[in-house]
C-alpha positions as CSV (number, residue, x, y, z in Angstrom):
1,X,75.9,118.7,-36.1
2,X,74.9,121.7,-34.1
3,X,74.1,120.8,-30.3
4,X,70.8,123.2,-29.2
5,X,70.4,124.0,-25.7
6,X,67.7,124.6,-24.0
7,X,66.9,128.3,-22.4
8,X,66.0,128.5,-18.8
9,X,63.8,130.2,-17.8
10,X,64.2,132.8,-15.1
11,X,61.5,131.1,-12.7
12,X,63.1,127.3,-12.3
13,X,66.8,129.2,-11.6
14,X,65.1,131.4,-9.0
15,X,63.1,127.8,-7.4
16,X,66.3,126.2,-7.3
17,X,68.6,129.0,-5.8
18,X,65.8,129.3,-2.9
19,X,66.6,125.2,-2.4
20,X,70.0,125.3,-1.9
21,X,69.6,128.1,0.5
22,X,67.4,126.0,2.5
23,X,69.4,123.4,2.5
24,X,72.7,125.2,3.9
25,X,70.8,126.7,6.5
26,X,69.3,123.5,7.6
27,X,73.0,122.1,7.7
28,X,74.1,124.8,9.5
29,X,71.3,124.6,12.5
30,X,72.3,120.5,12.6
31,X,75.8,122.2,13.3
32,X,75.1,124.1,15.4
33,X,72.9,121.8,17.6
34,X,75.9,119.4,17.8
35,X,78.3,121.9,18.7
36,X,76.0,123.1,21.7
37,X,75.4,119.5,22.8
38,X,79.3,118.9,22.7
39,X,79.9,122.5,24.5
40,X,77.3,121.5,27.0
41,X,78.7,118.0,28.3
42,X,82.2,119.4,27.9
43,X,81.5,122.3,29.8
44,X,79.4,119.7,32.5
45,X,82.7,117.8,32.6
46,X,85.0,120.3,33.2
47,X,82.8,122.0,35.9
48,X,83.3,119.8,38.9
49,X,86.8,119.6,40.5
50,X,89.9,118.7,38.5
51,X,91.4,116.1,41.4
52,X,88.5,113.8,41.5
53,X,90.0,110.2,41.8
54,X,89.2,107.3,39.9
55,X,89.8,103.5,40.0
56,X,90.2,101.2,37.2
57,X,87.8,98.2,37.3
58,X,89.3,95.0,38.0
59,X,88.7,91.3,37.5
60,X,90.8,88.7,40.0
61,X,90.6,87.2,43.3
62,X,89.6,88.5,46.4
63,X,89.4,88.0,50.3
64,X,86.5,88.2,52.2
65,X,87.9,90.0,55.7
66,X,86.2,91.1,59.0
67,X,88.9,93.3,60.5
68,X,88.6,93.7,64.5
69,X,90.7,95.3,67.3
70,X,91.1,93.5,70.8
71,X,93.6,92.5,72.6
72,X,96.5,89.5,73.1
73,X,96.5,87.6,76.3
74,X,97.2,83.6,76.9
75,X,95.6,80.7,75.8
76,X,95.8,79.2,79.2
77,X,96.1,81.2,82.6
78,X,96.2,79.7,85.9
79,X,94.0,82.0,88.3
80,X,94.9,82.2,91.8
81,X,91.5,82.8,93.2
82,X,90.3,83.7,96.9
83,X,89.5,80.7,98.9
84,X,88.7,82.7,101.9
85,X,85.1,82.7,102.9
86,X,83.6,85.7,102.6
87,X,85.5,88.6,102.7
88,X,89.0,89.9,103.8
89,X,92.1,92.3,103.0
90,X,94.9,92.1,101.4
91,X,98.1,92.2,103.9
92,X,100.8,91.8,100.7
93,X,100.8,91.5,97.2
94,X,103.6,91.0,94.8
95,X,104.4,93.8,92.1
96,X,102.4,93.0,89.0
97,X,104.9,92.3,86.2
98,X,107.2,90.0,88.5
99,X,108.6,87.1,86.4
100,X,107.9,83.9,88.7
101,X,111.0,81.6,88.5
102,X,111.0,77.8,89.0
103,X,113.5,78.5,92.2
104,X,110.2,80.5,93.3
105,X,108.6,77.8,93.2
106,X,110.9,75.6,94.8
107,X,111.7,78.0,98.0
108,X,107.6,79.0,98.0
109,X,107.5,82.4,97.5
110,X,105.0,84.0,99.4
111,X,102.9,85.7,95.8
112,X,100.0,87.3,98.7
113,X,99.5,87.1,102.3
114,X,95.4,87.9,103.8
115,X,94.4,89.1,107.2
116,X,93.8,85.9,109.2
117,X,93.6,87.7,112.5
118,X,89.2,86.8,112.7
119,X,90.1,83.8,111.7
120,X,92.6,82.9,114.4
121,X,89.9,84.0,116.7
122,X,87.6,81.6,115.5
123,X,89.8,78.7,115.9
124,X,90.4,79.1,119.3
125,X,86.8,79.1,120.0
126,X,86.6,76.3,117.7
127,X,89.2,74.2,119.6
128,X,87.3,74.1,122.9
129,X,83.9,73.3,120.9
130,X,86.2,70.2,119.5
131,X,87.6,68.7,123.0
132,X,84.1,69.3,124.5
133,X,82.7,67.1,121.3
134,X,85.4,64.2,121.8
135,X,85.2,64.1,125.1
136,X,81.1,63.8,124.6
137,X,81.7,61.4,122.2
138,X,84.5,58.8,124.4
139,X,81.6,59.0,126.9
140,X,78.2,58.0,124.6
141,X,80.8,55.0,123.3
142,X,81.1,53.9,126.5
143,X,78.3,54.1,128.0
144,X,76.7,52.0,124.5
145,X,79.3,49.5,125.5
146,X,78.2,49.4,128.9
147,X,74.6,49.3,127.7
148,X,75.5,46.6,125.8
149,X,77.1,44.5,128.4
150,X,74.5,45.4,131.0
151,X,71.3,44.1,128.3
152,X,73.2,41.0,127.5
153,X,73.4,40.3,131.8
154,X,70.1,41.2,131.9
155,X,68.9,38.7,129.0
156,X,70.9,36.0,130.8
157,X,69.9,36.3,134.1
158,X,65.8,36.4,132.8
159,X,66.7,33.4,130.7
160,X,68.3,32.3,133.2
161,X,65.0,32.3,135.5
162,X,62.8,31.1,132.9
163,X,65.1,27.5,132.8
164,X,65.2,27.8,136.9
165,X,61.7,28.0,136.9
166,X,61.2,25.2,134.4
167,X,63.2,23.1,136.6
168,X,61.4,23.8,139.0
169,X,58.5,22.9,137.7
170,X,59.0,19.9,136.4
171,X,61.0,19.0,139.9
172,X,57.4,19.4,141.3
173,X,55.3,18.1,138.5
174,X,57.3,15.6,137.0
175,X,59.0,16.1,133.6
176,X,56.0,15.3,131.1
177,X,53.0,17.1,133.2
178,X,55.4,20.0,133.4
179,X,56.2,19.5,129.7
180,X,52.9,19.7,128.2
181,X,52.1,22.5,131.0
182,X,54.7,24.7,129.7
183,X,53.6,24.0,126.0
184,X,50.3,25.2,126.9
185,X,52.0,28.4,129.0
186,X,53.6,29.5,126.1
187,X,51.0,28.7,123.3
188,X,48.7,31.1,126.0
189,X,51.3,33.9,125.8
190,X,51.7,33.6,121.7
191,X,47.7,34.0,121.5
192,X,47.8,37.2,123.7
193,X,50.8,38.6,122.4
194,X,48.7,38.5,118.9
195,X,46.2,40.1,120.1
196,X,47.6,43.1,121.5
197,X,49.2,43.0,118.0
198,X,46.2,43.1,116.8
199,X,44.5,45.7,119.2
200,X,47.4,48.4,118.5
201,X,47.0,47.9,115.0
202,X,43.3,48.9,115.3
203,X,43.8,51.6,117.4
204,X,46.5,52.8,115.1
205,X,44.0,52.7,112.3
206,X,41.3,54.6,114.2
207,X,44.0,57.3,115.1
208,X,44.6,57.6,111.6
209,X,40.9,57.6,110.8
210,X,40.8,60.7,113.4
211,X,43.5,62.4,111.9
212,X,42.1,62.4,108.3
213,X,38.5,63.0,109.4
214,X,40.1,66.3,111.3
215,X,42.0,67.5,108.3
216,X,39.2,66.8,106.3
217,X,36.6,68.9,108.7
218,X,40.0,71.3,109.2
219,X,39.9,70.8,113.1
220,X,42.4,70.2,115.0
221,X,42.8,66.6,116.7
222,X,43.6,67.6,119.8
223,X,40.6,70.5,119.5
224,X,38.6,67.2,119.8
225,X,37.4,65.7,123.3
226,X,37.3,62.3,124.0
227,X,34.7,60.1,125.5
228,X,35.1,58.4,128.9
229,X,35.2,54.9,126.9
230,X,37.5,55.9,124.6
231,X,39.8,57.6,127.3
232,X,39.4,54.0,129.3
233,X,40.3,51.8,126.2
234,X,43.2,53.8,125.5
235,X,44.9,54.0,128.7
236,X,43.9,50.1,128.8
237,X,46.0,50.0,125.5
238,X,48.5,51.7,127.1
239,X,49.1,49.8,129.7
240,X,48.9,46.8,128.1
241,X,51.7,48.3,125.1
242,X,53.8,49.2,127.8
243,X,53.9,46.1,130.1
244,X,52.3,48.1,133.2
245,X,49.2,45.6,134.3
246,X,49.7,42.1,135.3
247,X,48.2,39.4,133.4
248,X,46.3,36.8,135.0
249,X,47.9,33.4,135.0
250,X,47.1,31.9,131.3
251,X,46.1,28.6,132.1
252,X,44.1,26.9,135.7
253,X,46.7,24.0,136.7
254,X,43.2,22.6,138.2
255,X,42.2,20.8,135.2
256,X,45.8,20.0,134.3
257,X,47.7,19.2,137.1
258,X,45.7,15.8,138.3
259,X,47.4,13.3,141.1
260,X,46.9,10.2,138.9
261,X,49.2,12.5,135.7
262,X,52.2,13.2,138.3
263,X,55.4,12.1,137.5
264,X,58.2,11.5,139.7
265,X,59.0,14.4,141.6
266,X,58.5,16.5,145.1
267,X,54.4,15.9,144.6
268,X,54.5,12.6,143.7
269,X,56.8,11.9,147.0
270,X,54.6,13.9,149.0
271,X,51.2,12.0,147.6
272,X,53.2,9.0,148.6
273,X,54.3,9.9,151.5
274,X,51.0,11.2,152.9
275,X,49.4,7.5,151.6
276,X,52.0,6.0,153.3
277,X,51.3,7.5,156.7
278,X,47.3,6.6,156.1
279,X,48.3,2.9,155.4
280,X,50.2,3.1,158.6
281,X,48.2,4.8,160.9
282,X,45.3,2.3,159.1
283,X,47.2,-0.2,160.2
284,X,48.0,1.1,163.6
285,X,44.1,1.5,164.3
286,X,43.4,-2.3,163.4
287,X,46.7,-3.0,165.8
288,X,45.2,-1.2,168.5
289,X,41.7,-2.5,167.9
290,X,42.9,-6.2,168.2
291,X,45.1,-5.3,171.2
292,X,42.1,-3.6,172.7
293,X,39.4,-6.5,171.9
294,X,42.0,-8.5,173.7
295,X,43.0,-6.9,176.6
296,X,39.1,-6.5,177.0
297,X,38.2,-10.2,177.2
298,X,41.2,-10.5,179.8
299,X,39.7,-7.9,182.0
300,X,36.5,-9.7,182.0
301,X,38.4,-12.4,183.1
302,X,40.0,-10.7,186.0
303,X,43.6,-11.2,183.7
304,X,44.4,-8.0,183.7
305,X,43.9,-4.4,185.4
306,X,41.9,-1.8,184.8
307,X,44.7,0.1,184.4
308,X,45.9,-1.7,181.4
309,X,42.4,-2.0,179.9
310,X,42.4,2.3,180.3
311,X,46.2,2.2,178.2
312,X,45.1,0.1,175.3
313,X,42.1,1.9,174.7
314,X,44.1,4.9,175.0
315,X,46.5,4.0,172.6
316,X,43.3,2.9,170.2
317,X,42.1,6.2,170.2
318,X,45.4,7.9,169.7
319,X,45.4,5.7,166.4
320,X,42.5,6.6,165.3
321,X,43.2,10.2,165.7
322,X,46.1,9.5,163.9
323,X,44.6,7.8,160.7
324,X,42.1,11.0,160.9
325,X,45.1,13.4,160.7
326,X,46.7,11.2,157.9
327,X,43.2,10.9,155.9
328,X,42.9,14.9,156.3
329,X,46.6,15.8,155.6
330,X,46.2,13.8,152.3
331,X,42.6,15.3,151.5
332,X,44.3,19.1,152.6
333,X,47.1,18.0,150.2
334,X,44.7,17.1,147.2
335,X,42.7,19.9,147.4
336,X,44.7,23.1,148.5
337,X,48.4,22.4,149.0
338,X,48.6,20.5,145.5
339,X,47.3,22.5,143.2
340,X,48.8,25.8,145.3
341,X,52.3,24.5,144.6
342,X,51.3,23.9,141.2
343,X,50.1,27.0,140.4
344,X,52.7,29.0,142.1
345,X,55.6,27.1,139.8
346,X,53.6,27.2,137.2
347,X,53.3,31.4,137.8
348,X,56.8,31.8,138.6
349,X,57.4,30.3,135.3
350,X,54.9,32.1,133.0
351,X,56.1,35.3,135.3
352,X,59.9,34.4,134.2
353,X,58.5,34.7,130.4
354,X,57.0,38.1,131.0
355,X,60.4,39.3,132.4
356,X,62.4,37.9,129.9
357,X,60.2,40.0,127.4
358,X,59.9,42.7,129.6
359,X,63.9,42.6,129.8
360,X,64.2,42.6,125.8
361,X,62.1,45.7,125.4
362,X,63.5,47.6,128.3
363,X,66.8,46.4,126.4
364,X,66.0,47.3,122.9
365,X,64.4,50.7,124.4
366,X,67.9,51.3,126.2
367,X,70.0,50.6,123.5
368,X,68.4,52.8,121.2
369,X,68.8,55.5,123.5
370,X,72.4,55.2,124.0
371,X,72.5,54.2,120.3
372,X,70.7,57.7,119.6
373,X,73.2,59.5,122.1
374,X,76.1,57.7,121.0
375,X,75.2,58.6,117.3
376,X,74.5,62.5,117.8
377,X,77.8,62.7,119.9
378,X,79.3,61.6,116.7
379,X,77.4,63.9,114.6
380,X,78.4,67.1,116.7
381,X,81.8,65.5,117.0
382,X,82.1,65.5,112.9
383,X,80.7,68.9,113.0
384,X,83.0,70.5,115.2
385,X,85.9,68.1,113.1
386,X,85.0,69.5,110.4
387,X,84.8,73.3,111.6
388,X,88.1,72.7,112.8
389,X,89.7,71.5,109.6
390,X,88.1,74.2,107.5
391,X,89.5,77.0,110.0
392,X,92.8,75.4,109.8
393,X,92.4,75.3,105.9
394,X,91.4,78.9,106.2
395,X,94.3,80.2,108.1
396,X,96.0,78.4,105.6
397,X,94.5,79.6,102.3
398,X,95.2,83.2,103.7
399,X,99.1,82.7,102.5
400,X,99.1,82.1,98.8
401,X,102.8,80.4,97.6
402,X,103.5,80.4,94.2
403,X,103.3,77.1,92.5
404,X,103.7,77.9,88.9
405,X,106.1,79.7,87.0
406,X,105.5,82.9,84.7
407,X,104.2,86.9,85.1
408,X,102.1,87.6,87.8
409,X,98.6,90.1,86.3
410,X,96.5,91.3,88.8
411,X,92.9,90.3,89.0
412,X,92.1,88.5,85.6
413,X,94.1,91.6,83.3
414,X,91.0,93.3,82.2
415,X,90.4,96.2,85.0
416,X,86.2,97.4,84.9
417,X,84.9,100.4,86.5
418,X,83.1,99.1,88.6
419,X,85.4,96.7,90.5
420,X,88.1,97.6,93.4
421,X,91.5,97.2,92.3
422,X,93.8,94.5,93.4
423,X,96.5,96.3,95.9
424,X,97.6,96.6,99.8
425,X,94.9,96.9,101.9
426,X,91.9,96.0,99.6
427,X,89.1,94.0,100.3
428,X,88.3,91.1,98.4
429,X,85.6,88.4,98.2
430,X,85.3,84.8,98.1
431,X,86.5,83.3,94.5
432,X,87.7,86.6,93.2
433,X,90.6,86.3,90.9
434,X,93.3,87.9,92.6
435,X,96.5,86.7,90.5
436,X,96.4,85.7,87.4
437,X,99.6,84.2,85.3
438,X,99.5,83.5,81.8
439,X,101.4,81.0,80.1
440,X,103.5,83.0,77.6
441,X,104.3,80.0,75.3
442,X,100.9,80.3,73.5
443,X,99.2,83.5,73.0
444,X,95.9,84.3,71.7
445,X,93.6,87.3,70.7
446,X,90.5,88.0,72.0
447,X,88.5,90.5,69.7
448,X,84.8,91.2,70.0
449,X,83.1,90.8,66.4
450,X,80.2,92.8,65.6
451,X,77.0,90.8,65.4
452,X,76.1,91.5,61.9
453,X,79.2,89.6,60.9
454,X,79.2,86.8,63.8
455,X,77.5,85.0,61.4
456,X,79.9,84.2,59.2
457,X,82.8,83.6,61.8
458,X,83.9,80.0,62.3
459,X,86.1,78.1,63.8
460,X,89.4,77.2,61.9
461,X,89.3,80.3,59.7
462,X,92.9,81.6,59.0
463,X,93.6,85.6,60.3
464,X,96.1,88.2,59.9
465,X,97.2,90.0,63.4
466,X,99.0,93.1,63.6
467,X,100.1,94.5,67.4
468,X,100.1,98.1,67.8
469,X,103.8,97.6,70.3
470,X,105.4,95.7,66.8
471,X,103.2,97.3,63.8
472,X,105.9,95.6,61.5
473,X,105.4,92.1,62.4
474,X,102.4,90.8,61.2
475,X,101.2,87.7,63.0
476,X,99.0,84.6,61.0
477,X,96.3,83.0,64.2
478,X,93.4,80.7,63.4
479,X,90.0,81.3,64.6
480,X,89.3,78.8,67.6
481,X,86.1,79.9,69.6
482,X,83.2,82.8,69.3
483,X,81.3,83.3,72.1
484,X,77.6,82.2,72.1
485,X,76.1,85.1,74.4
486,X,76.7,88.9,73.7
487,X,79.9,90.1,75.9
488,X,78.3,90.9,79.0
489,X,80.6,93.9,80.0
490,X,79.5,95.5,76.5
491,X,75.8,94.4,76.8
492,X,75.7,97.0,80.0
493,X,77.9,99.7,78.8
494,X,76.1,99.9,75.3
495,X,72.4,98.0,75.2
496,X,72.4,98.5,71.5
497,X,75.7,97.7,70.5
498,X,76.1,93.5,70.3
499,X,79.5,92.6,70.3
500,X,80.6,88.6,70.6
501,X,84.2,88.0,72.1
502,X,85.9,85.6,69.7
503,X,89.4,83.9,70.7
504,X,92.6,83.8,67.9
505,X,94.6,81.9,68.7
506,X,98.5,82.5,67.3
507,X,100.7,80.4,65.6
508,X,104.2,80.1,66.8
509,X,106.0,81.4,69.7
510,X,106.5,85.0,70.2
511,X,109.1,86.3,73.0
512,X,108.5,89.7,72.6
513,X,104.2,89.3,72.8
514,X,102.9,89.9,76.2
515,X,99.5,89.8,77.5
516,X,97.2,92.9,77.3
517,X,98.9,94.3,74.2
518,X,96.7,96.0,72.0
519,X,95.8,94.0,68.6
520,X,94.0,94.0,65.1
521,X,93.2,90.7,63.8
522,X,91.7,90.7,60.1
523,X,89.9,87.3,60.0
524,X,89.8,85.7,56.1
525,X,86.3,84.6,56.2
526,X,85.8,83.8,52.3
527,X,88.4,83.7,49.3
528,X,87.1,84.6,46.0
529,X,88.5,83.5,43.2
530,X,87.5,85.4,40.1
531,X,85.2,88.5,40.7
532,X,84.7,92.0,39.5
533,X,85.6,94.5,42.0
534,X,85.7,98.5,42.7
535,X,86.7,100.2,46.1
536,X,83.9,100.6,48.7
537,X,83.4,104.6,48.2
538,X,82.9,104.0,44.2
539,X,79.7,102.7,45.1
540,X,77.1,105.1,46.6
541,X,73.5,105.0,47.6
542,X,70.9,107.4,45.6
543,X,67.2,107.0,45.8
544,X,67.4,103.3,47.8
545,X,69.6,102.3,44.6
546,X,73.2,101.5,44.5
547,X,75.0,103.6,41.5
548,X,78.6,103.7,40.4
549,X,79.7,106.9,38.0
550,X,81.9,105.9,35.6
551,X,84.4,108.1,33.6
552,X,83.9,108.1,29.8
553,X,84.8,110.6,27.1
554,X,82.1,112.5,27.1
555,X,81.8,113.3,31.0
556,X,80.6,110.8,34.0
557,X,78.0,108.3,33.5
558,X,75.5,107.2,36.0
559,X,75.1,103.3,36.3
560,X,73.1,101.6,38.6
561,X,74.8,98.4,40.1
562,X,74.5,95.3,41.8
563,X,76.6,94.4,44.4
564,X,77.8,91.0,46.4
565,X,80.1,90.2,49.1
566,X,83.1,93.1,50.7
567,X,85.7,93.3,52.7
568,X,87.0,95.9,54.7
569,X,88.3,98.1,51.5
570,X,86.9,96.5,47.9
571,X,83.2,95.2,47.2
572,X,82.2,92.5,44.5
573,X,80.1,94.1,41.5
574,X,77.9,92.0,39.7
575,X,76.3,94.0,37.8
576,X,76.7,97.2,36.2
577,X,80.5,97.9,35.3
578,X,83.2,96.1,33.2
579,X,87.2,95.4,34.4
580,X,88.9,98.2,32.0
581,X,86.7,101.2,32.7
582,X,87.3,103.9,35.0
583,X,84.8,104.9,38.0
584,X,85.5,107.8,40.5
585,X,86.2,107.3,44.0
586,X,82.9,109.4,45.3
587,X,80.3,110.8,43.7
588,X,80.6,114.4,41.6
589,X,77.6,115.5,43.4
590,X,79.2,115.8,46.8
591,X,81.7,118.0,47.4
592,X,84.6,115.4,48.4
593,X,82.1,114.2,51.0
594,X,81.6,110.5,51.5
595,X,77.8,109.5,51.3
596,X,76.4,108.5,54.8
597,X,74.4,105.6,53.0
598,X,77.5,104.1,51.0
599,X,78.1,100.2,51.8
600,X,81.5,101.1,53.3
601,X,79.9,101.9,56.5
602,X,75.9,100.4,56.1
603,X,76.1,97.5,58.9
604,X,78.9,97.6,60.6
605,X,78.5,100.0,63.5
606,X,81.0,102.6,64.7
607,X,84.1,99.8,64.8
608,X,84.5,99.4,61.0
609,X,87.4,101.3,59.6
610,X,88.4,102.3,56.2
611,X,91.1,101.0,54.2
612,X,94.7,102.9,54.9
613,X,98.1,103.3,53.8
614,X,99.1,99.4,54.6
615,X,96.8,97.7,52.0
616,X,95.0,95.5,54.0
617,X,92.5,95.0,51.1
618,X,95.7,92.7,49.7
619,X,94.8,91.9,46.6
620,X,93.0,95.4,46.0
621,X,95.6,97.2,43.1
622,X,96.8,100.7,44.7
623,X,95.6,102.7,42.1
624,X,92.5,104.9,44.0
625,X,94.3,103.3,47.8
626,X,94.8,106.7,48.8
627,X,91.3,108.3,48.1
């Protein structure tokens, strides 16, 4: 069977050429826009410099450092400061460096020797003030003593008086009129005595009234006059305060001291006697008057003479007169003599009181002033004591022996501008550290940390030192003390650099470490365990936004990260990159320069230094170390 075929016709093979054409061109142009885009970022890539460094992103553990220079000295240090008051020279010093020895010790080696000369001066002054003091003093004792001795005669001798006097009295009154006399004496002398109590406590008060009133008004006391009555009752208090006027007798003996209350003594004998002698001369008158009655009827009987008649009247009268002087001696007695003696005992007694009080104030008065005298020749005597001790320690404190063992530093090892050396001939004050040696057994570091990483400093953290004398030994310390205040020295140097001194101390002992050398201690603040990490300069600062550009087939990629904790040469990524892929060590659009805002320097002032040759990243790998 025949097969036909259809005839085409010259307009669908003309349609259908024009399509294919099309379609090839349109090929081509998608070829040709690959090519250019693949020319481009080839040609991008290869245009920057050939050397540009990159560092494989890693994944592992990391330490958190703060890396700080300062400088080893001793834990403990003995400072030999200057106990001299205020300010002297140095005569001798020992070399700085000398090793003090324990036979140094023992033979008291002279370590530095002041100028004692003023001082020396002083104490021979000082002496003289001394002996004049004890020799003041051994006087005021005495004479308290003899104070003493001469109150207690006195108080004996007015006591004395008072029981005299008592005697007296009741030899003169008889024991119970004298008795309840005296009771009545003294209960007298207790009533006035509380009433000048009681008058100087008033006065007292109005003194104190005055006073107020004039601070109140804000004039003076003594701007104020006083009245005549007021000047009168004053000296009257006075007088009376100080013992000056004499006090009436207390009681009147008159009413007390009555013939018919006498007891037996020298009034009772004389009443007696005086009665006696009027009896008799009584007697004698009635004698007489017989005798004359009866020599009167003799005479009228012519018994007797005239004569005799004139004697027995004679001797009548006489006895008259006689019984008159008797009657009037006994009335004289009763009314004058009596109560004069009375009186007068009973005055010397109540007068014996008033000396025997007089004699304990005069006493207390003396004693207080020899007490007062005795007691501030004691007080100048301690004074000039004690001057004379603290010269001696003085001229003593000028020689300093050495009483510890190790090297001698001068001053306290860290020498400032602004201070004078210590050397021959230089001045230096009171409790200046002059010698200083450090006890080489245990050393330390003192570093001054920054203040932006103070903060995560403790105490106990583990550091790495390195000495710049040994660079090959590397120390281990732990962190034992950061200063709370900014270091002081710093603080005026620098105002806006805050630096905190923080002590290391390092394990073991070291022979060969000496104070003062120059140290870097890299304090392990944190340990991480599993991180993602890049080198410091892989991550840069564009437009306030941390980037890392990472190396990929078709050129470098710009990614924008997120970034945690560093140390002093690798920081933790958190976001952005992978471990595996490749970033460069600075930024292709610098020309080798590092980027002022990269995090390698951002916060950590002018101290911070980069990673070097000796790894101290430690677990940073060393591919991109020497970028």
């Amino acid at each position: 069977m025949a097969t036909s075929h259809p005839v085409q016709q010259p307009g669908n093979r003309g349609r259908k050429r024009r399509l294919t054409l099309r379609r090839t061109l349109l090929l081509l142009v998608v070829i040709g826009a690959v090519a250019a885009t693949l020319w481009y970022r080839w040609g991008r890539a290869t245009s920057g410099p050939s050397n540009t460094a990159t560092f494989t992103v890693t994944r592992g553990p990391m330490e958190i450092t703060v890396l700080e220079g300062g400088s080893a000295e001793a834990r403990e240090s003995r400072q030999i400061k200057c106990e001299v008051q205020g300010a002297t020279k140095i005569l001798k010093i020992v070399d700085e460096g000398y090793l003090v020895t324990q036979a140094d010790v023992d033979k008291g080696l002279v370590l530095i020797e002041l100028d004692s000369k003023q001082l020396v001066d002083l104490q021979v002054n000082q002496e003289l003030e001394y002996q004049n003091a004890m020799a003041a003093v051994t006087s005021a004792r005495e004479a308290y003593e003899i104070q003493l001795n001469q109150n207690e005669s006195e108080l004996k001798t007015a006591n004395l008086a008072i029981q005299l006097n008592r005697m007296d009295l009741e030899k003169y009154l008889g024991e119970e009129l004298a008795g309840r006399i005296v009771t009545e004496i003294e209960s007298s002398r207790k009533t006035q005595q509380a009433k000048q109590h009681e008058e100087r406590e008033a006065e007292q008060a109005a003194k104190d009234a005055a006073k107020a009133a004039a601070a109140a008004s804000g004039t003076p006391l003594e701007d104020k006059p006083l009245d005549e009555k007021a000047a009168s009752e004053a000296g009257e208090n006075v007088a009376a305060i100080a013992g000056i006027t004499d006090m009436a007798p207390s009681i009147n003996l008159l009413d007390q001291a009555k013939p018919d209350d006498l007891g037996d003594g020298d009034a009772r004998q004389r009443m007696r006697a005086l009665e006696n002698d009027l009896v008799l001369s009584q007697q004698d008158v009635a004698l007489a008057a017989t005798v004359l009655e009866g020599t009167k009827r003799l005479f009228e009987k012519d018994f007797v003479t005239k004569n005799k008649l004139d004697n027995d009247q004679l001797a009548y009268n006489r006895k008259q007169i006689a019984q008159q002087t008797a009657t009037t001696s006994k009335e004289l007695f009763l009314k004058y003599e009596f109560p004069k003696s009375a009186q007068k005992q009973a005055s010397q007694y109540e007068d014996a009181l008033r000396k025997m009080e007089r004699a304990g104030k005069v006493a207390i008065s003396q004693l207080a002033t020899a007490e007062a005298a005795r007691n501030s020749a004691e007080v100048r005597y301690g004074v000039q004591a004690r001057k004379r001790k603290e010269l001696a320690e003085q001229i003593q404190k000028c020689t300093v022996k050495a009483t510890y063992t190790g090297m001698v530093v001068y001053g306290t090892g860290e020498h400032n501008w602004h201070s004078e050396p210590i050397e021959e001939g230089a001045n230096v004050r009171e409790q200046q550290v002059m010698l200083t040696i450090p006890d080489a057994s245990a050393m330390a570091v003192k570093v001054q940390v920054h203040e932006s990483f103070v903060q995560k400093i403790k105490p106990g953290q583990k550091a790495r030192i390195r000495l710049d004398s040994n660079p090959g030994a590397l120390l281990t310390g732990e962190v034992h003390r950061i200063s709370v205040l900014p270091d002081s020295q710093n603080r005026w140097m620098n105002p806006d650099l805050k630096v905190y001194a923080t002590i290391i101390y390092i394990d073991g002992n070291n022979e060969w470490l000496k104070p003062g050398m120059s140290a870097e201690a890299e304090i392990i603040v944190d340990k991480l365990e599993d991180v993602v990490q890049v080198p410091l300069q892989a991550v840069t600062l564009e437009n306030n936004q941390q980037v890392c550009y990472v190396s990929t087939a078709l050129g470098h990629e710009r990614r924008v990260v997120e970034t945690a904790d560093y140390n002093t040469a690798m920081i933790v990524v958190t976001k952005g990159v992978n471990p595996g892929e490749k970033v460069l060590l600075r930024s292709p659009n610098t020309s080798g320069k590092e980027t002022p805002d990269s995090p390698s320097t951002e916060g950590k002032g002018d101290k911070e230094k980069q990673p070097d040759e000796k790894g101290k990243a430690g677990d940073a790998p060393k591919e991109g170390k020497g970028a």
